[in-house]
C-alpha positions, 0 to 999 in steps of 0.5 A, spaced: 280 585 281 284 591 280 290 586 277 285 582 273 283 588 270 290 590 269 292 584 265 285 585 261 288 592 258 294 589 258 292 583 253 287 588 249 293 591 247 294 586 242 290 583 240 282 585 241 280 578 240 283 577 247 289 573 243 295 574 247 301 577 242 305 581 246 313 583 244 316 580 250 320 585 251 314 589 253 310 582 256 316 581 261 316 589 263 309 589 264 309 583 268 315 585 273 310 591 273 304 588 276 309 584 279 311 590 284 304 593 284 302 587 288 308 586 292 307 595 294 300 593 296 300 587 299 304 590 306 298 595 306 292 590 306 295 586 311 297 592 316 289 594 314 287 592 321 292 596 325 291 603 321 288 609 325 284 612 320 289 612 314 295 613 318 298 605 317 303 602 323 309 603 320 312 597 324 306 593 321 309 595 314 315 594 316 314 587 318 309 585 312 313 588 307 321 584 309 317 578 311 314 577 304 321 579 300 323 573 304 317 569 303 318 570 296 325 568 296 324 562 300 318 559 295 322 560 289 328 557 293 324 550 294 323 551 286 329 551 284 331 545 288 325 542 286 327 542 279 334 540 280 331 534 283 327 533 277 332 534 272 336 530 275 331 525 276 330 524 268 337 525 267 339 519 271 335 514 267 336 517 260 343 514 261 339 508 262 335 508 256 329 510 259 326 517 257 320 516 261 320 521 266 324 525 260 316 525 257 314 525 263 316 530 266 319 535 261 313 538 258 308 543 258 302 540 262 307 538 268 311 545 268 305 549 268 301 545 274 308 544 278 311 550 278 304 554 281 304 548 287 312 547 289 311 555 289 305 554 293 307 549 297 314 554 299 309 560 301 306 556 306 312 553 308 314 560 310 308 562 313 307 556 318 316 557 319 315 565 322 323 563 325 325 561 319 323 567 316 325 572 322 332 568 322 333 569 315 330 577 316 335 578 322 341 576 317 339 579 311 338 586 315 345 585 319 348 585 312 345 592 310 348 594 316 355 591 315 355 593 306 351 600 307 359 604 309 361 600 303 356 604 298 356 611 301 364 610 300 363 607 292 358 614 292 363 618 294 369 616 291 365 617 284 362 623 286 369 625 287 372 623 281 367 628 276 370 633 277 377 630 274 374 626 269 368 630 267 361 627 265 363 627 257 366 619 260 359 618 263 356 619 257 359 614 252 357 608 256 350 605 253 348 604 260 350 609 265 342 610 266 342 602 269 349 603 273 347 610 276 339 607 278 342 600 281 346 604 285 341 609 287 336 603 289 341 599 292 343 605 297 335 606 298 334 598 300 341 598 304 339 605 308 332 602 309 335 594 312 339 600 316 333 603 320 328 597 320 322 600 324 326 606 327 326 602 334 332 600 333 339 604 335 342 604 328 347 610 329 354 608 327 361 611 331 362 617 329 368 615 323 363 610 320 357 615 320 360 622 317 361 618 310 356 615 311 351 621 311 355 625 306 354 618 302 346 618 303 346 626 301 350 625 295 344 620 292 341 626 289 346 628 285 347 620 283 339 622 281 340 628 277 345 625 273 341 618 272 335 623 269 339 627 265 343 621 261 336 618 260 333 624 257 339 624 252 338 617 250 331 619 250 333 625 245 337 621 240 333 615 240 326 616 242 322 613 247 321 606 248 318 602 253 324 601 256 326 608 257 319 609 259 319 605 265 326 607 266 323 614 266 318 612 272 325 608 276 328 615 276 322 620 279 322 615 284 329 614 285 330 621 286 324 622 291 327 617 295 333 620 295 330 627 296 327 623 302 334 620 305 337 627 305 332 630 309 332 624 314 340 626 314 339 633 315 335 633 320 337 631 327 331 627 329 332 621 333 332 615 332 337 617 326 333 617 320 327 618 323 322 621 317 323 615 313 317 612 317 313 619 316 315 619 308 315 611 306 308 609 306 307 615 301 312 613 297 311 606 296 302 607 295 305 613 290 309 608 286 304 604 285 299 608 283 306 610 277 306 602 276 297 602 276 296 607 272 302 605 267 298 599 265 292 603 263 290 608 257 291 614 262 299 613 263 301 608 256 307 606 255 305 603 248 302 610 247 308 614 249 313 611 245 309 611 239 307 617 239 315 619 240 317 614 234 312 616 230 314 624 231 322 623 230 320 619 223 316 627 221 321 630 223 326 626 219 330 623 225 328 617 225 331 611 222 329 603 221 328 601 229 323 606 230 320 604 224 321 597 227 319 598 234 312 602 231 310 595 226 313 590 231 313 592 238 308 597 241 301 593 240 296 597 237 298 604 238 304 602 233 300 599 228 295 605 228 301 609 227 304 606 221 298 605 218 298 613 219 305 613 216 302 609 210 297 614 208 302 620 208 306 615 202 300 617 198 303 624 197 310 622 198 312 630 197 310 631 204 314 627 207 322 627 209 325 624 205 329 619 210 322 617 211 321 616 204 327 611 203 324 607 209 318 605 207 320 604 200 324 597 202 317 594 206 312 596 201 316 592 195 316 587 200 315 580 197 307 578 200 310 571 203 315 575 206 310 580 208 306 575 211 311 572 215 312 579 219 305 579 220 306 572 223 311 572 227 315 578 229 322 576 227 325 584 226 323 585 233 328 581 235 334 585 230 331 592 230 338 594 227 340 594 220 343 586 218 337 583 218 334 581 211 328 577 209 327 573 202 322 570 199 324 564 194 321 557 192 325 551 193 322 545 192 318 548 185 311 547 188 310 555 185 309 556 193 314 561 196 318 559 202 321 564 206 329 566 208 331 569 215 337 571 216 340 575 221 347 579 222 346 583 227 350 578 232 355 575 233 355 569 229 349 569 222 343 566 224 338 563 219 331 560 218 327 557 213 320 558 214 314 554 210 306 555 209 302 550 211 295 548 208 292 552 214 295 559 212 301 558 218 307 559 217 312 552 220 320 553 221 323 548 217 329 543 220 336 545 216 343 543 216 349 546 215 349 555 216 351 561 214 357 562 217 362 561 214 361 568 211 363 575 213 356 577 215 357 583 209 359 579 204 352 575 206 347 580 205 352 582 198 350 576 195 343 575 197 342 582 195 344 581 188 342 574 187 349 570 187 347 564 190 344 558 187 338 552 189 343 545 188 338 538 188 340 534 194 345 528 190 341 523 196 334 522 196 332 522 204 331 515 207 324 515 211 321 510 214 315 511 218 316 517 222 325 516 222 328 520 218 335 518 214 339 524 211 344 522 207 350 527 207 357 528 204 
């Protein structure tokens, strides 16, 4: 009940009409969000039988929570074999002209229906296989015990290198909040492989287990640093989606490693024993973070339009804010740029960076306006290069619509007509635009340097063939 609701939210966001429309970079983090919710709760509604009032096992946590990673990978292993096969399949006889099984097989029904029964099939398969999956466990918990030294000495090396290098390196990299958040979690997981349900001996000899520690202890720090280059990128760029979520990683990375320095610190025994004690918290208070993330009390859309929205006022933001309000933050967006054309119609008011940003979407041509409404194209190029323009080319007094893209590597480009419907189709091309430097490109469509040639060949068409006579 409490995911479908969710997904409810989730879907209302968008479009009140419960018409799914979702950017897909916020589409795939929220799924991965609800994903990790029910993966944090699962372990305790199956240890719910052997809780002491509100006090869970901790060994039923333990074996719930490896069990159901391990199962999840064994199920989406058998997928994938099974799709090898499949593909595989279709292959071998389309060498023989027989597209079939191509048909077949590689549509939409057959996928949506297969894949939910193979991976099914590959949960059930773990359940009824406990030794596979306790082998499997067994394995994957002596390699956090063989890799855990090698990441306590990258996070001493690294924290030993700061003073001589400085932090100004660290900030220079576009990703140094993802690198120092992969190895915060990767040395939380590998400490917990390491103490399991604490009743195992997990003390290393003594030359093995000072680094370790001093390792463990230095977590903190990797937190601390982890959360200040988030808050610059935060402060330069404005809060996104991403970085929202970025930001709960962070708190919860760094309570984590909060919680194994104190484990170190203390000389309980078994070697880290207040992991047992303070986990289960940790994990029902991540997930509330993932529960209330996916509703209006703590929206990652609301956060982040509010902060783009307050960078445009403030004469700090640039296209990719203006972007990420129309195109890439739902509902809350588009309440915001609706505010933001209103405050046009006093334009003395406003900065004058915001001025010139809105000024190239207002003269808009209205096909091309109505292509942007359709499809979200500038959601994915919110830097400067990509260009729109609307033109007719088979003189019906209909424009179609020109997309061109530079921000890549290479030029991408499309042509787009209205259907009698009103919806817009992605017309067939040949050739590109790549034989152009991307600048030079943009300088001729801006300046109208180009021209409309009639095809030398009419098209051969019989039935539903097509023939295409070229050069």
């Amino acid at each position: 009940m409490l995911f479908a609701a969710l997904a409810g939210w989730f879907a209302w966001q968008f479009n009140r009409r419960w018409e799914l429309d979702a950017p897909y970079g916020f589409g795939f983090v929220s799924a991965l969000a609800l994903g990790l919710l029910l993966y944090t709760l699962c372990p305790f509604v199956q240890a719910w039988t052997t809780r002491r009032g509100w006090r869970f096992d901790y060994h039923a946590l333990y074996s719930h929570a490896w069990n159901n990673a391990l199962m999840l990978l064994l199920a989406g292993l058998l997928v994938g074999a099974f799709w090898l096969l499949i593909w595989l399949w279709s292959a071998l006889f389309g060498m023989l002209g027989i597209d079939l099984f191509e048909r077949l097989f590689l549509n939409r029904t057959f996928v949506s229906l297969s894949i939910p029964m193979v991976f099914a099939l590959g949960l059930r398969v773990g359940l009824e296989r406990v030794q596979v999956i306790d082998a499997l466990r067994s394995v994957l918990l002596g390699l956090c015990r063989l890799l855990l030294p090698m990441s306590s000495l990258i996070i001493l090396l690294f924290l030993v290198s700061l003073p001589f290098t400085g932090l100004q390196p660290l900030w220079q990299t576009r990703n140094a909040t993802a690198i120092l958040l992969s190895l915060l979690l990767a040395q939380v997981l590998l400490a917990n492989g390491v103490f399991q349900d604490g009743r195992q001996e997990s003390r290393y000899p003594r030359p093995l287990h000072w680094p370790i520690c001093l390792g463990l202890l230095g977590l903190p720090v990797l937190a601390g640093l982890a959360g200040y280059a988030l808050w610059l990128r935060v402060d330069q760029y404005g809060l996104t989606v991403e970085r929202f979520f970025a930001i709960l990683i962070t708190l919860v990375g760094a309570l984590y490693a909060l919680l194994l320095a104190v484990a170190t610190l203390r000389r309980a025994q078994p070697w880290l024993a207040s992991l047992a004690l303070g986990n289960p918290p940790l994990a029902l208070f991540s997930a509330a973070l993932l529960a209330l993330s996916q509703t209006p009390l703590l929206s990652p859309l609301e956060f982040s339009a509010a902060s783009q929205y307050q960078r445009l006022l403030d004469g700090r933001g640039d296209k990719s804010a203006l972007d990420q309000l129309r195109l890439r933050l739902g509902e809350p967006g588009q309440r915001r740029y609706q505010a933001l054309e209103a405050l046009m119609e006093s334009p003395q008011d406003v900065p004058a960076s915001l001025r010139e940003l809105m000024s190239p979407h207002s003269l808009l041509a209205p096909e091309a306006q109505a292509l942007l409404d359709e499809r979200p194209l500038s959601g994915k190029c919110l830097r400067p290069g990509c260009f729109l323009m609307a033109l007719d080319l088979d003189g019906d007094g209909q424009d179609e619509v020109l997309w061109v893209d530079t921000t890549g590597k290479w030029p991408q480009s499309s042509l787009f007509a209205r259907e009698q419907d009103g919806h817009w189709r992605r017309l067939r091309t040949q050739g590109g635009l790549g034989r152009l430097p991307p600048g030079e490109l943009l300088e001729r469509l801006r300046e109208g340097r180009f021209s409309l040639e009639p095809l030398r060949y009419p098209v051969l068409r019989i039935g539903e063939a097509s023939l295409y006579p070229m050069e």
